[in-house]
C-alpha angles and dihedrals in degrees: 000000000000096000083066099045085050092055089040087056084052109049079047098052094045087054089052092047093050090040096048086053094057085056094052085049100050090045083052099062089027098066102059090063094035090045093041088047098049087038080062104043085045091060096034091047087042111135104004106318106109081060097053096044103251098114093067089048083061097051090045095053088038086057080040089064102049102051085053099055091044087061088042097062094045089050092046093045090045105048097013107044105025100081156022120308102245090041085045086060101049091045086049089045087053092046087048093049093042109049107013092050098058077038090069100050089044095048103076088049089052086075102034088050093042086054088060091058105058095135094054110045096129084057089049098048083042091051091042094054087037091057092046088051099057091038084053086065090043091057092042091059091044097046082057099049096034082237123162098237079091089083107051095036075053099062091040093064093038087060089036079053103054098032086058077048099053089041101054093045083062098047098048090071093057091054097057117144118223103264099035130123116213094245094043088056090045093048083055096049090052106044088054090055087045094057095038081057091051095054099042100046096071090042084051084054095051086054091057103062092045089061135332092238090049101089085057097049088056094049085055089058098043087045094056087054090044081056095057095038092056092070103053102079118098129285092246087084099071096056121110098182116155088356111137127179118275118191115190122263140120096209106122089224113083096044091127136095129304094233093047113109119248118244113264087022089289127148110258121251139238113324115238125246095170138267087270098063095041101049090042081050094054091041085057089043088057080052103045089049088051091058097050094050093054093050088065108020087056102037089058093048106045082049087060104029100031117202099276110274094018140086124254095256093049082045092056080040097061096047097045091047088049095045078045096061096037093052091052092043092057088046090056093037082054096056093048092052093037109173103347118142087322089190107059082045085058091048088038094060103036086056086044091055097036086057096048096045082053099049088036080055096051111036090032110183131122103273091053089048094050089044088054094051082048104058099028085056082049094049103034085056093037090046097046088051093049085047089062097053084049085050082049100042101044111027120067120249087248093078110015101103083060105045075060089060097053103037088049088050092054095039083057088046086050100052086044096056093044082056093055089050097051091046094058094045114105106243096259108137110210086038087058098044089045084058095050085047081052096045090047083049094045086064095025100061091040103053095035100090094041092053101052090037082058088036095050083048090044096226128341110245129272116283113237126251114211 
């Protein structure tokens, strides 16, 4: 009898040891994921702002991120590298045509309807992410029969896209810790997008070669979870308490409130948000355009006229890595100068690019190209930044959520208008980049007076709210 119970001790003994083992084991390969996912949250719930909610808008634009750069790389590789160079140009001149061009005439109702749905902005941002999520299956099945639902799939999560944008601009002022500034909440939410982007874009790639629908497949995914995610931020977001609706002017006449009637039984005109803000947002838009203008001025001409020693992929590469860097250092840089004389960092950075696109024109070559990409991606993060904490000083908290909304709906038409540009250029390199030298001017010299005058009277007063 205790032969057997000894036995018994034993068997026992020799299953708890195996099957402590296979613990060991699990937390093994568990810890990296768990460790990795509370290193993250850590980061992303840091000084407040898992308890106001921010942290969870990070998460969410980081998610954001991914799932658009997943769509990005099967859209590039579909109507960019599939085929030859001059057929490449017209197929990116049709997509441009046909989704960019109705783009342009939706995107000024994006911010006015938003405006209209205060109460329901998780559902928005939900519905956004839903939308691209669906659209996400539509492209996958076009990009593998060639078919022209692409196009218009296309537009649909280029407006999803910006409407999640223009959304999120306007929450982030609601989830603001304690001891947050506005830019310093903004520089958290994108680089979070930027390094979610940099994650997901080589995974994006390995899709690709699996299959050309795969990287869709996998946005679907990251969108569905966008859509859950969405509503877990808190219900403050949805308040609309107090907002009122800014439209964008610098005129001193129509300072005062929304509800007030208009001389001669008129409808009032555009609200005010002060000279400040709307110099600082045409000096962005100069920026935005600029942007827009590289991405496909460049990708067509390094396509073409490769850096010298490399291929034309490792060429885009090198730009985009270098736009890339400098984006995420002006974010950082953002963060680190937070709200500090915004304005002569606006007229600062747009010198500092129109420089480099002249010297880029002149003395064309691949280091200077790659150093362009570089600062305009710098400037273009550090001036948008500097353009919020101009949006927070200057405009009351009535109507700041959306003056968000507006200035967010004319930076994408910007950015519209500099692609268009750079699709119809002939690929000559120092021509384009003389272009790009006369679009930075163009906002530079406009908005130059305006922004020293408001940075020699260190800030006009607030406009009133009735």
């Amino acid at each position: 009898m205790n032969d057997v119970a000894a036995a018994d001790r034993g068997s026992g003994g020799g299953s708890g040891r195996v099957g402590g083992v296979v613990r060991s084991v699990g937390r093994a390969l568990h810890s990296p994921v768990t460790g990795t996912v509370r290193g993250i949250r850590k980061a992303t719930h840091a000084h407040g702002a898992g308890e106001s909610g921010l942290g969870k808008l990070i998460e969410l634009h980081a998610v954001n991120g991914a799932g658009d750069v997943m769509i990005t790389v099967a859209l590039a590789a579909t109507v960019f590298f599939a085929v030859p160079t001059d057929e490449a140009r017209g197929r990116v001149a049709l997509y441009l045509a046909i989704t960019m061009a109705p783009f342009t005439v939706l995107a000024p109702v994006i911010g006015p309807l938003l405006d209209r749905l205060p109460h329901g902005r998780r559902a928005a941002m939900a519905a956004a992410m839903l939308a691209r999520a669906l659209l996400a299956l539509v492209l996958s099945g076009a990009v593998a029969s060639g078919s022209i639902q692409l196009y218009p799939a296309a537009l649909g999560v280029l407006v999803a896209s910006r409407a999640y944008g223009v959304v999120r601009s306007a929450v982030v002022p609601r989830l603001l810790p304690p001891a947050f500034s506005l830019v310093k909440a903004n520089s958290r939410v994108t680089l979070a997008g930027l390094l979610a982007t940099g994650v997901a874009a080589p995974i994006a790639a390995g899709l690709h070669a699996v299959g050309d629908p795969w990287p869709l497949y996998g946005a679907f995914v990251i969108f569905i979870a966008g859509m859950f995610l969405s509503f877990s931020l808190p219900p403050k977001v949805d308040s609309a308490k107090g907002e009122y609706v800014a439209l964008l002017a610098a005129d001193e006449q129509h300072l005062h409130g929304p509800r007030r009637k208009a001389q001669n039984g008129r409808k009032p005109g555009l609200r005010t948000v002060g000279p400040a803000v709307t110099h600082a947002l045409g000096a962005n838009a100069a920026l935005r355009c600029l942007s827009g203008f590289l991405i496909f001025f460049l990708a067509f001409l390094l396509r073409e006229q490769p850096l010298t020693g490399q291929s034309a992929a490792v060429s885009l590469g090198m730009v985009g890595v270098a736009a890339g860097a400098g984006n995420a250092l002006g974010t950082a840089v953002g963060a680190w100068l937070r709200s500090r004389a915004p304005e002569i960092i606006i007229v600062t950075v747009v010198a500092v690019v129109l420089g480099a696109a002249i010297v880029a024109a002149v003395f064309f070559g691949a280091v200077l190209v790659a150093c362009l990409a570089a600062v305009a991606g710098f400037a273009q993060a550090l001036a948008k930044l500097s353009l919020d904490a101009l949006i927070q000083r200057d405009v009351p908290e009535a109507v700041r959520t959306s003056a968000f909304a507006r200035s967010e709906t004319l930076l994408q038409m910007a950015w519209v208008f500099g692609g268009a540009v750079g699709i119809v250029m002939p690929l000559n390199g120092a021509l384009g980049l003389a272009v790009a030298a006369v679009i930075v001017a163009a906002g530079w010299v406009t908005t130059l007076r305006g922004l020293l005058a408001s940075a020699r009277q260190g800030g006009r007063p607030r406009a009133r709210v009735a």
